[in-house]
GUFI-59879 format. One record per residue: residue number from 1; x, y, z of N, C-alpha, C in turn; chain. Coordinates in steps of 0.1 Angstrom, whole numbers. Layout:
{NUM; {X; Y; Z}; {X; Y; Z}; {X; Y; Z}; A}
...
***
This chain:
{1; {1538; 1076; 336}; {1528; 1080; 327}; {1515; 1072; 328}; A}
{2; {1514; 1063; 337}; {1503; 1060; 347}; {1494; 1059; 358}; A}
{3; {1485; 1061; 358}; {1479; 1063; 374}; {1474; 1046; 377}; A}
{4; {1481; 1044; 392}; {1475; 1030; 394}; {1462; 1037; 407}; A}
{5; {1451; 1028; 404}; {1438; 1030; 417}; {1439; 1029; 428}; A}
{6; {1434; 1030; 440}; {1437; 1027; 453}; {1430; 1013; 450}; A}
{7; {1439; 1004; 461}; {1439; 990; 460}; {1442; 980; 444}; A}
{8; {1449; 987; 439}; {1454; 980; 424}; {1459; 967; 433}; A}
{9; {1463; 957; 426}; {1467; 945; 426}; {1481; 945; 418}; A}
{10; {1488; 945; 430}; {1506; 946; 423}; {1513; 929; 425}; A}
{11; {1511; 924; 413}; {1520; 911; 424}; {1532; 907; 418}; A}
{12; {1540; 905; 428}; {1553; 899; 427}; {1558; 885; 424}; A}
{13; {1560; 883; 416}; {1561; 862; 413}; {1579; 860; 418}; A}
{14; {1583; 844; 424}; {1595; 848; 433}; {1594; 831; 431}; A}
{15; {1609; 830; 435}; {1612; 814; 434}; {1615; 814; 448}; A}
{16; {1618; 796; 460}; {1619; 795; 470}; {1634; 808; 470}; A}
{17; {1646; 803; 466}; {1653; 811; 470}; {1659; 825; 470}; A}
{18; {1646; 834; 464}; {1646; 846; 463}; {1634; 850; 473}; A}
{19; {1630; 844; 486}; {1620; 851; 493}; {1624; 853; 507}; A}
{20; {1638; 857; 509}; {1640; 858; 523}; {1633; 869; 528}; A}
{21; {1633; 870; 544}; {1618; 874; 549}; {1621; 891; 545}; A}
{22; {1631; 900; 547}; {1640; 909; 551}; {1638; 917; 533}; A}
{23; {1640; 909; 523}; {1636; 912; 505}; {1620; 912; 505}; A}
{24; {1615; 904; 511}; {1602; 905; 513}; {1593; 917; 515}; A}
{25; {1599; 916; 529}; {1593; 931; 534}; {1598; 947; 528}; A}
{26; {1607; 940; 520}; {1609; 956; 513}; {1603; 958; 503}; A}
{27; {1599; 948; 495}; {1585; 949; 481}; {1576; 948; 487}; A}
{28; {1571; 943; 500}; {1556; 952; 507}; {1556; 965; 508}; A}
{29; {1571; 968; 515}; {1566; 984; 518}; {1567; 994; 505}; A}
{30; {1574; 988; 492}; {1576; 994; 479}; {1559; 992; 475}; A}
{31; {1552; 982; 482}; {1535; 985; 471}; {1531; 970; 467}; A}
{32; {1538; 964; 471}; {1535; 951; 462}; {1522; 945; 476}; A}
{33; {1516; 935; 471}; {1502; 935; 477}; {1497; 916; 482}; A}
{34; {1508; 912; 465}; {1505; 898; 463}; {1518; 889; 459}; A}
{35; {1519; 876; 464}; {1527; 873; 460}; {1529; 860; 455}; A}
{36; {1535; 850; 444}; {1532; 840; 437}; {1544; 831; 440}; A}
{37; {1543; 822; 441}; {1559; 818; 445}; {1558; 802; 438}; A}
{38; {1565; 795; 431}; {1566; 783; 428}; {1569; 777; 437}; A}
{39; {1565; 766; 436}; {1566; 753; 443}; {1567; 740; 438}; A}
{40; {1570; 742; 425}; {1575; 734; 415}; {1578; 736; 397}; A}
{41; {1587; 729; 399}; {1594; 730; 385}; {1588; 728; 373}; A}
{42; {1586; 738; 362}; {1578; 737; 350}; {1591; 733; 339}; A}
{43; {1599; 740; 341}; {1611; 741; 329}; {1626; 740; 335}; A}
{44; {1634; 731; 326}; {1647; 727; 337}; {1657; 743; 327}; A}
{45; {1653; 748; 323}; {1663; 763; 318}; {1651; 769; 316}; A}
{46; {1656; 784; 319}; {1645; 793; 312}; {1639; 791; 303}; A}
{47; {1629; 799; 299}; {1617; 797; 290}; {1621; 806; 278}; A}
{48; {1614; 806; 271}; {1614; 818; 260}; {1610; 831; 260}; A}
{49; {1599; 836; 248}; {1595; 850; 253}; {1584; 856; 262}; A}
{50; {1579; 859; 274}; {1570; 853; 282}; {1557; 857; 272}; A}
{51; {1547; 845; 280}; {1534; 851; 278}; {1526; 852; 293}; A}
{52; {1513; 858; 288}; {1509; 870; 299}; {1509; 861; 309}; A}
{53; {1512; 866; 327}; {1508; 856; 333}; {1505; 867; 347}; A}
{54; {1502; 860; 358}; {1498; 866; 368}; {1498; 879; 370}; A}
{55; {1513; 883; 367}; {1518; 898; 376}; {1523; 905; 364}; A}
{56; {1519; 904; 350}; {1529; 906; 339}; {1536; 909; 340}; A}
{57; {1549; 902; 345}; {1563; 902; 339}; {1566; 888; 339}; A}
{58; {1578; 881; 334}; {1583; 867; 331}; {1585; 862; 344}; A}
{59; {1569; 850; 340}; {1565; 840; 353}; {1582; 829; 358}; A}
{60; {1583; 830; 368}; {1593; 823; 373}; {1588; 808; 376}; A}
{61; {1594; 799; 373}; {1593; 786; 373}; {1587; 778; 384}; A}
{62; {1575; 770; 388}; {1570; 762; 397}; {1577; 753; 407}; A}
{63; {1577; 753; 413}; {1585; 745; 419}; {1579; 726; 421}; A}
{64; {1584; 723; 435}; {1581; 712; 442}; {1580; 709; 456}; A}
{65; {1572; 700; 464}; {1573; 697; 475}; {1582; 685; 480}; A}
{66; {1588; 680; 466}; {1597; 667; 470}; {1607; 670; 465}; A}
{67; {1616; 659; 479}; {1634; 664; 471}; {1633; 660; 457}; A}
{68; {1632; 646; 455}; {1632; 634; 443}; {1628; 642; 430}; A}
{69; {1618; 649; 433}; {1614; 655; 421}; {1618; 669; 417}; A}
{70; {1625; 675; 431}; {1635; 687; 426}; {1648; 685; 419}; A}
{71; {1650; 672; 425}; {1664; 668; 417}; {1664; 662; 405}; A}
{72; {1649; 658; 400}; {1651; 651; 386}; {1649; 665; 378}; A}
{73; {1646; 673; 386}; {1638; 689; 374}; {1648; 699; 375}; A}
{74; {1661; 696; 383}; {1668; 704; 378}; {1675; 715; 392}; A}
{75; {1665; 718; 403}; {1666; 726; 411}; {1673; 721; 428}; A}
{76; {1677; 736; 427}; {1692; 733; 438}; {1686; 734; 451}; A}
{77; {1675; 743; 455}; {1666; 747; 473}; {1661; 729; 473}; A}
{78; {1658; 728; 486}; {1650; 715; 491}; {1635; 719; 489}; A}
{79; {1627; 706; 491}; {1613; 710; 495}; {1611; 718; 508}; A}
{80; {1625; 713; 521}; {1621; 722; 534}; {1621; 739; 534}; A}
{81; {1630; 738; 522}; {1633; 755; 516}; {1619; 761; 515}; A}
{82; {1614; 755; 504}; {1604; 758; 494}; {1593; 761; 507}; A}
{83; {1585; 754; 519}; {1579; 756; 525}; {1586; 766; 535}; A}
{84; {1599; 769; 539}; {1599; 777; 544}; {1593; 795; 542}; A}
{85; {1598; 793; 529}; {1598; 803; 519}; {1581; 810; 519}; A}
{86; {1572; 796; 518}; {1557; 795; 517}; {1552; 808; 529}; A}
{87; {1564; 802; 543}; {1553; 803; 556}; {1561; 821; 558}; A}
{88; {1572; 820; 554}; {1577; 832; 551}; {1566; 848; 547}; A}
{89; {1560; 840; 535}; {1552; 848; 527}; {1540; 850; 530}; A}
{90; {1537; 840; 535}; {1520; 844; 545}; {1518; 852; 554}; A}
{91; {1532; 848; 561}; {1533; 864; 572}; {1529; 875; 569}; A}
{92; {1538; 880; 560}; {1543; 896; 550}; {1529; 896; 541}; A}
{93; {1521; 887; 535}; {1511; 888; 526}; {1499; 878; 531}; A}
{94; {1495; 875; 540}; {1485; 871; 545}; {1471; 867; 535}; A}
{95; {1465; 859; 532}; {1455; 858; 520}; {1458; 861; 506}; A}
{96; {1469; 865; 510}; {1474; 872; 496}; {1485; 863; 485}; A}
{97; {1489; 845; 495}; {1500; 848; 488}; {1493; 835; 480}; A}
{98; {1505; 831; 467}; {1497; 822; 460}; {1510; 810; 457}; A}
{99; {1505; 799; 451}; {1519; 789; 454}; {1513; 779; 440}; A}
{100; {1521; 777; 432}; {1526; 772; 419}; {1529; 758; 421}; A}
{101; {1521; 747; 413}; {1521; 733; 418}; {1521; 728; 401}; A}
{102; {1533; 717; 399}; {1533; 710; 385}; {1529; 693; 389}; A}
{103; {1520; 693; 376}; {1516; 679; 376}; {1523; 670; 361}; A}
{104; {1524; 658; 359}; {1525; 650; 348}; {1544; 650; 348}; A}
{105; {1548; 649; 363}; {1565; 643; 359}; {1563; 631; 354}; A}
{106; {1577; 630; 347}; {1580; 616; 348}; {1578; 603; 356}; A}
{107; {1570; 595; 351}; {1568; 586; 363}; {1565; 589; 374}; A}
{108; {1552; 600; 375}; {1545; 605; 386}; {1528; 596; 382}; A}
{109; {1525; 595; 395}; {1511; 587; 397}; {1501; 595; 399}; A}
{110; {1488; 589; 401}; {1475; 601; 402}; {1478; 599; 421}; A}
{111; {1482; 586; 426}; {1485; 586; 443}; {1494; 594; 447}; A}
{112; {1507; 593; 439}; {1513; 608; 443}; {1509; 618; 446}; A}
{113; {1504; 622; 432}; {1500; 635; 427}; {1489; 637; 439}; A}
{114; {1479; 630; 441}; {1477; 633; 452}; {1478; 638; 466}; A}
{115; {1491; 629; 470}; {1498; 628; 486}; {1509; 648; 481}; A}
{116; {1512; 649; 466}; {1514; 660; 466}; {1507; 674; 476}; A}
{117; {1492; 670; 466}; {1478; 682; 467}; {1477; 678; 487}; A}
{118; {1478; 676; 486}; {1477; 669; 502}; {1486; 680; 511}; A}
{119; {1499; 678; 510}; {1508; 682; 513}; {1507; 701; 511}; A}
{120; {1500; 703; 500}; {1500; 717; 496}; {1490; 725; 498}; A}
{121; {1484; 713; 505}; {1469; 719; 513}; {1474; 723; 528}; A}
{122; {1481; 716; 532}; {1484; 719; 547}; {1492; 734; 547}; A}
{123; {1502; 733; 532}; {1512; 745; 536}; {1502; 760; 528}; A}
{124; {1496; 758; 519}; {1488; 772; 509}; {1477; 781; 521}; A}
{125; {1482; 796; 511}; {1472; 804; 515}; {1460; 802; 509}; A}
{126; {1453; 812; 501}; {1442; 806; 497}; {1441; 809; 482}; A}
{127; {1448; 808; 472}; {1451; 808; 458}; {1464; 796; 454}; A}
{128; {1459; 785; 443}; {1469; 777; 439}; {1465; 776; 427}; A}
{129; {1482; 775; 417}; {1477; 772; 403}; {1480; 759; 401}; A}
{130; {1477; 754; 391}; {1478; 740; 388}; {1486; 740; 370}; A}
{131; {1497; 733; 368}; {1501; 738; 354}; {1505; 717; 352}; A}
{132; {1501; 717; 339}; {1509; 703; 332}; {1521; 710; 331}; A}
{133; {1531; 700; 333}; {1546; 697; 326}; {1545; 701; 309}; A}
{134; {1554; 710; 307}; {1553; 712; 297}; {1572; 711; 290}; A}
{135; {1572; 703; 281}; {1592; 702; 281}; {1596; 712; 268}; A}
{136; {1606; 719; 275}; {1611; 727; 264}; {1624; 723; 257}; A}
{137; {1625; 724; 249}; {1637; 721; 238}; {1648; 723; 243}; A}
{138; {1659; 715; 242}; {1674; 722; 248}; {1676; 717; 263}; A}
{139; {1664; 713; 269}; {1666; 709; 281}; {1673; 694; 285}; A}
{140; {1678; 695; 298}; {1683; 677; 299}; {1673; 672; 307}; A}
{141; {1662; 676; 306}; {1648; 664; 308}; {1642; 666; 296}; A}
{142; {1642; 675; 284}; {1637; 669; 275}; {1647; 658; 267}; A}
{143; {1654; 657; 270}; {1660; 648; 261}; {1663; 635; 268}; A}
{144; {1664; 634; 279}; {1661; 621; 288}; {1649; 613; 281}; A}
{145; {1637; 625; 284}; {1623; 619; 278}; {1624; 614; 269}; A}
{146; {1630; 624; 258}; {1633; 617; 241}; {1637; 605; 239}; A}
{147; {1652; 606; 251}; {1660; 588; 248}; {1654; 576; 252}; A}
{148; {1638; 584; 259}; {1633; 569; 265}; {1632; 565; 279}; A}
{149; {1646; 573; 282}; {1649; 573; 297}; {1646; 571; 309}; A}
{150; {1630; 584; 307}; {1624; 588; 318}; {1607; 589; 308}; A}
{151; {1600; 581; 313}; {1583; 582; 308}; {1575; 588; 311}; A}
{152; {1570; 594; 302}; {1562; 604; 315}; {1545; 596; 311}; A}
{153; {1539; 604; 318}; {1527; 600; 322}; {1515; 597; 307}; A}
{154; {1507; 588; 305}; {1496; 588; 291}; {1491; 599; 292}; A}
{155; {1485; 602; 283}; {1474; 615; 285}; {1462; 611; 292}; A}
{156; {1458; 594; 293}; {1445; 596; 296}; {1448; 599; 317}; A}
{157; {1461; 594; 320}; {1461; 597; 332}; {1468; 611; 342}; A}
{158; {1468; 617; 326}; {1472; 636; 332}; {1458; 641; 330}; A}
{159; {1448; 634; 323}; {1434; 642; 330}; {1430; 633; 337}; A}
{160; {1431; 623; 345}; {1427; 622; 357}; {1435; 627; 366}; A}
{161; {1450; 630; 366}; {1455; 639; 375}; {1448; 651; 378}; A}
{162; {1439; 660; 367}; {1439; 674; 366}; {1424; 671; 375}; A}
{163; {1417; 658; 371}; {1403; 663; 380}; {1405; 660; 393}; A}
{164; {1413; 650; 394}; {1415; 645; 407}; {1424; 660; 416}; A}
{165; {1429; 667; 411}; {1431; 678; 413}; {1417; 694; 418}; A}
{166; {1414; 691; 409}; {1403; 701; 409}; {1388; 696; 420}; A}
{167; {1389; 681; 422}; {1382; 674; 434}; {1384; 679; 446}; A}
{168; {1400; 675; 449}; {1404; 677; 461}; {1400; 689; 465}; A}
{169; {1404; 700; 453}; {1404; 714; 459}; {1393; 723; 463}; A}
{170; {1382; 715; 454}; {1374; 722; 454}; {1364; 721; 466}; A}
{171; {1365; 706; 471}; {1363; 701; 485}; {1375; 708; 495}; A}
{172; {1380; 711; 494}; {1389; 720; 507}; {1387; 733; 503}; A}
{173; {1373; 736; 495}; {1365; 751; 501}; {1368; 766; 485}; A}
{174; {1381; 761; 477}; {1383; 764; 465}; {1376; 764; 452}; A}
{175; {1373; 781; 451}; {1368; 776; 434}; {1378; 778; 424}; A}
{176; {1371; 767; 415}; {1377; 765; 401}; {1372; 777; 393}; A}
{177; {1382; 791; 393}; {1380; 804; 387}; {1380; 802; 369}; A}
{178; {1397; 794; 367}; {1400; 801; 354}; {1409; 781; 352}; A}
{179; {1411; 780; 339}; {1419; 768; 336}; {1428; 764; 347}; A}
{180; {1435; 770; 351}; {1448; 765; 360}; {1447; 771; 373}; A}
{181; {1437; 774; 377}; {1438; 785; 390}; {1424; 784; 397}; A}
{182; {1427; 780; 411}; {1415; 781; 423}; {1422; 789; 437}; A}
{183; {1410; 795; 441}; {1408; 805; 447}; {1395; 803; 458}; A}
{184; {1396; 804; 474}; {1390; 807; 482}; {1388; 823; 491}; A}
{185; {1381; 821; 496}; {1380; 839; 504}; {1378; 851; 494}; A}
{186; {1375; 844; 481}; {1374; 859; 476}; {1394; 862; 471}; A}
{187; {1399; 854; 470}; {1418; 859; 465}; {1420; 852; 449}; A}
{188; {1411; 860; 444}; {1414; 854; 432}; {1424; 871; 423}; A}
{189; {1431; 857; 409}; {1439; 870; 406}; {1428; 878; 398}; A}
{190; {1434; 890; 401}; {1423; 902; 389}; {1436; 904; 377}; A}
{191; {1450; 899; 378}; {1458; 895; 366}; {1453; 887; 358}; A}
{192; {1449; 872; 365}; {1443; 862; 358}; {1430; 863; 351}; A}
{193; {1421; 870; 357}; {1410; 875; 351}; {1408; 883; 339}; A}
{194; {1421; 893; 339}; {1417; 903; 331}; {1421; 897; 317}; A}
{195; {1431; 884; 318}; {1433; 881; 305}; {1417; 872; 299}; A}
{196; {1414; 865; 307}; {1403; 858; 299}; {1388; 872; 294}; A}
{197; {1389; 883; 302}; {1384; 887; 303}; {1384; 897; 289}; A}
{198; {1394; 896; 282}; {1405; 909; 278}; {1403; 920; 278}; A}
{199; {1411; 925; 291}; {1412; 937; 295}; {1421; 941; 289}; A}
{200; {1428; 954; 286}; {1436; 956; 284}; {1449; 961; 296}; A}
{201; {1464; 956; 293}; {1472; 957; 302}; {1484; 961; 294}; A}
{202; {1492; 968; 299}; {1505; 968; 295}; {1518; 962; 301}; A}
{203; {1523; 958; 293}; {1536; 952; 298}; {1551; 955; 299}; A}
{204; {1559; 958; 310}; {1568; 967; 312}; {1578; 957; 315}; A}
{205; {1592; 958; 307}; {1603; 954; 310}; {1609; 944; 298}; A}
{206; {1618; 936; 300}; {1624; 926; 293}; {1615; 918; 293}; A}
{207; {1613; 910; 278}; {1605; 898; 279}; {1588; 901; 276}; A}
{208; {1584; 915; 283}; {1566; 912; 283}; {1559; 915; 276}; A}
{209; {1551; 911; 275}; {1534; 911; 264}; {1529; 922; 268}; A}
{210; {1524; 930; 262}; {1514; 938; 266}; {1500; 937; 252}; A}
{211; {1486; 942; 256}; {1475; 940; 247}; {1468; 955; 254}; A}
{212; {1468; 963; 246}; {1459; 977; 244}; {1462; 989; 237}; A}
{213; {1451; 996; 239}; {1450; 1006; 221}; {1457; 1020; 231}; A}
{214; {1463; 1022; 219}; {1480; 1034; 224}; {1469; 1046; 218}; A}
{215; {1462; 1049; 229}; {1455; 1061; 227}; {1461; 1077; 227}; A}
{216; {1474; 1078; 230}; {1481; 1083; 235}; {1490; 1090; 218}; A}
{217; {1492; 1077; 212}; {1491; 1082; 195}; {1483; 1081; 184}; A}
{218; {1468; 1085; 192}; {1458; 1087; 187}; {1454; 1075; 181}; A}
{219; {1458; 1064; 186}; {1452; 1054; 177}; {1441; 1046; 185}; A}
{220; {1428; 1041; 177}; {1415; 1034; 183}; {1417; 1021; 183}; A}
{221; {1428; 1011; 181}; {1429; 998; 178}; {1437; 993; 187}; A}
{222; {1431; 982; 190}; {1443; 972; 203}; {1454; 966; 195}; A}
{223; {1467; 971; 201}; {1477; 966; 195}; {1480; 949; 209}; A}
{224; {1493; 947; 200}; {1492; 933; 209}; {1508; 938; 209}; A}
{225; {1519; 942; 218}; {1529; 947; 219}; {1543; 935; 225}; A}
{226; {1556; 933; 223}; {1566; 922; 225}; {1576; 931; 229}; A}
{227; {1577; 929; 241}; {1591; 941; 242}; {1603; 931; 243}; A}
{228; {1618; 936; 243}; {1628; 926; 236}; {1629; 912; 250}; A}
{229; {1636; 902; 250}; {1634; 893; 257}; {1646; 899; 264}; A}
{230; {1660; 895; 259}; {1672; 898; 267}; {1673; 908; 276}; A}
{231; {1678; 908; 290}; {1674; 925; 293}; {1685; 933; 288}; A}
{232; {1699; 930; 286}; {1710; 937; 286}; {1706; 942; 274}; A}
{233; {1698; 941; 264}; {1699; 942; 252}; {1682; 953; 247}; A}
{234; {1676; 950; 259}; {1662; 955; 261}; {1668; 971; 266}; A}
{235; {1679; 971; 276}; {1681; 981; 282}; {1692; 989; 271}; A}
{236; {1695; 983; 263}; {1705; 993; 253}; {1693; 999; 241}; A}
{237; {1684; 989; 237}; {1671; 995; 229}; {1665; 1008; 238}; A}
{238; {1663; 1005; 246}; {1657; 1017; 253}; {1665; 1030; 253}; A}
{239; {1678; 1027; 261}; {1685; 1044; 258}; {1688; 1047; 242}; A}
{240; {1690; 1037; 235}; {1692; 1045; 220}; {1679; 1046; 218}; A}
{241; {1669; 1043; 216}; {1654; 1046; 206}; {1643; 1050; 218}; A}
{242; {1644; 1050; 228}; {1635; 1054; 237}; {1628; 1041; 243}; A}
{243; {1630; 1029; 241}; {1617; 1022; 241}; {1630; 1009; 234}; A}
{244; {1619; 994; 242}; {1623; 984; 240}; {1614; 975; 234}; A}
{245; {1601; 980; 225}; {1597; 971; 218}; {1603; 960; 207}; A}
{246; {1604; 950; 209}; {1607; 946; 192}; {1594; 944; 184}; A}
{247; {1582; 936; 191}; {1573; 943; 182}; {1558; 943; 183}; A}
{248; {1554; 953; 174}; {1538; 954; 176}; {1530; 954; 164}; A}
{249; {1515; 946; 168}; {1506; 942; 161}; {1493; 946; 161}; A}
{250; {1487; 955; 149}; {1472; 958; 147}; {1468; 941; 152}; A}
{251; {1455; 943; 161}; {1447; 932; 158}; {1432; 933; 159}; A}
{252; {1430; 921; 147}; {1416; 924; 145}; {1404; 924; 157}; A}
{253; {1393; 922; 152}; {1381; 919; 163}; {1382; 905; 164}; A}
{254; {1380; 894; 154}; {1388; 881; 154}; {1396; 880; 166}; A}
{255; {1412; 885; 160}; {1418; 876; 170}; {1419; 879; 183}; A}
{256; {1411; 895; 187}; {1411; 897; 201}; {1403; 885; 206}; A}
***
């Protein structure tokens, strides 16, 4: 019930061990154009209901370039994975692909964090996002943190992480587009854009956000739309009611 443009921007978001080369090349030849892959760990269990991110559908977790810090965050591929996976994807998507970097672990330094950006300079195409650690509830790194355990970083030295970040990058030829995201050659997301931008997008499947006016039932107003999170449960809403919203919101000129 949509027409996509010639040269739309389709992208695919993917963890190290969901990008063998062979699955790859079958979402290029299906249409897909771009591709986002973590490289380090944001959350040690899934997240909640998504919010909008690259490729709208539910952003898959950041990874890492160090064992040490895959193993404290939860995840079972190596770092040699993770970069395999990288050089995998540059092949099949050339300027196109993009790679997911967490800052503020536990007991992570601005020298690390550095010798990180360093490291991720050698392996990236030419789009990287940058995300703080964010701990979610339920998790066994948040509650490590809680007992004391494991420290993580003051605030005043996760914004010197972030500029010392935004330094490096911007000196190895990257612009600083949007909060979390640089971009050289012209490979910036037009996903990432369109949200600061607000464009309107729709969101398809378990879990996603969508923001635009359903002109279609005559209405002039941007709705802000939540389709169900679960999928087993998204896909039973759909054959009984047609549709897997759980829910939708008039919103004003304010809160657009």
């Amino acid at each position: 019930a949509a027409n996509l443009p010639a040269g739309a921007e389709v992208t695919l978001e993917a963890n190290p061990s969901s990008t063998d080369t062979t699955r790859l090349a079958g979402f290029r030849a299906a249409g897909v154009n771009r591709l986002s892959i973590g490289v380090q760990v944001r959350w040690a269990l899934p997240r909640g209901p998504a919010s909008p991110c690259d490729s709208c559908v539910t952003t898959l977790p950041p990874q890492s370039l160090d064992d040490a810090e895959l193993r404290l965050l939860g995840r079972e591929h190596t770092a040699a994975e993770a970069q395999r996976a990288v050089e995998a994807a540059r092949g099949l998507f050339p300027g196109r692909t993009s790679i997911d970097l967490l800052f503020g672990l536990p007991g992570q330094s601005r020298d690390t964090w550095a010798q990180r950006l360093e490291a991720a300079l050698r392996l990236c195409d030419d789009h990287i996002s940058l995300y703080q650690l964010t701990l979610e509830r339920g998790t066994a790194l948040a509650a490590q943190v809680r007992a004391g355990a494991l420290p993580l970083p003051p605030q005043d030295l996760l914004a010197d992480m972030y500029q010392t970040a935004r330094a490096v990058l911007v000196a190895a030829g990257f612009r600083h587009y949007e909060v979390s995201n640089f971009a050289r050659k012209d490979a910036l997301s037009k996903h990432n854009l369109s949200y600061w931008r607000a464009d309107q997008y729709i969101g398809v499947g378990p879990g996603a956000h969508g923001r635009f006016v359903p002109r279609g039932e005559g209405s002039c107003r941007r709705e802000a739309r939540v389709q169900t999170l679960e999928p087993v449960a998204w896909m039973q809403e759909v054959q009984s009611q047609g549709h897997g919203t759980r829910s939708r919101v008039v919103l004003s000129p304010l809160e657009q």
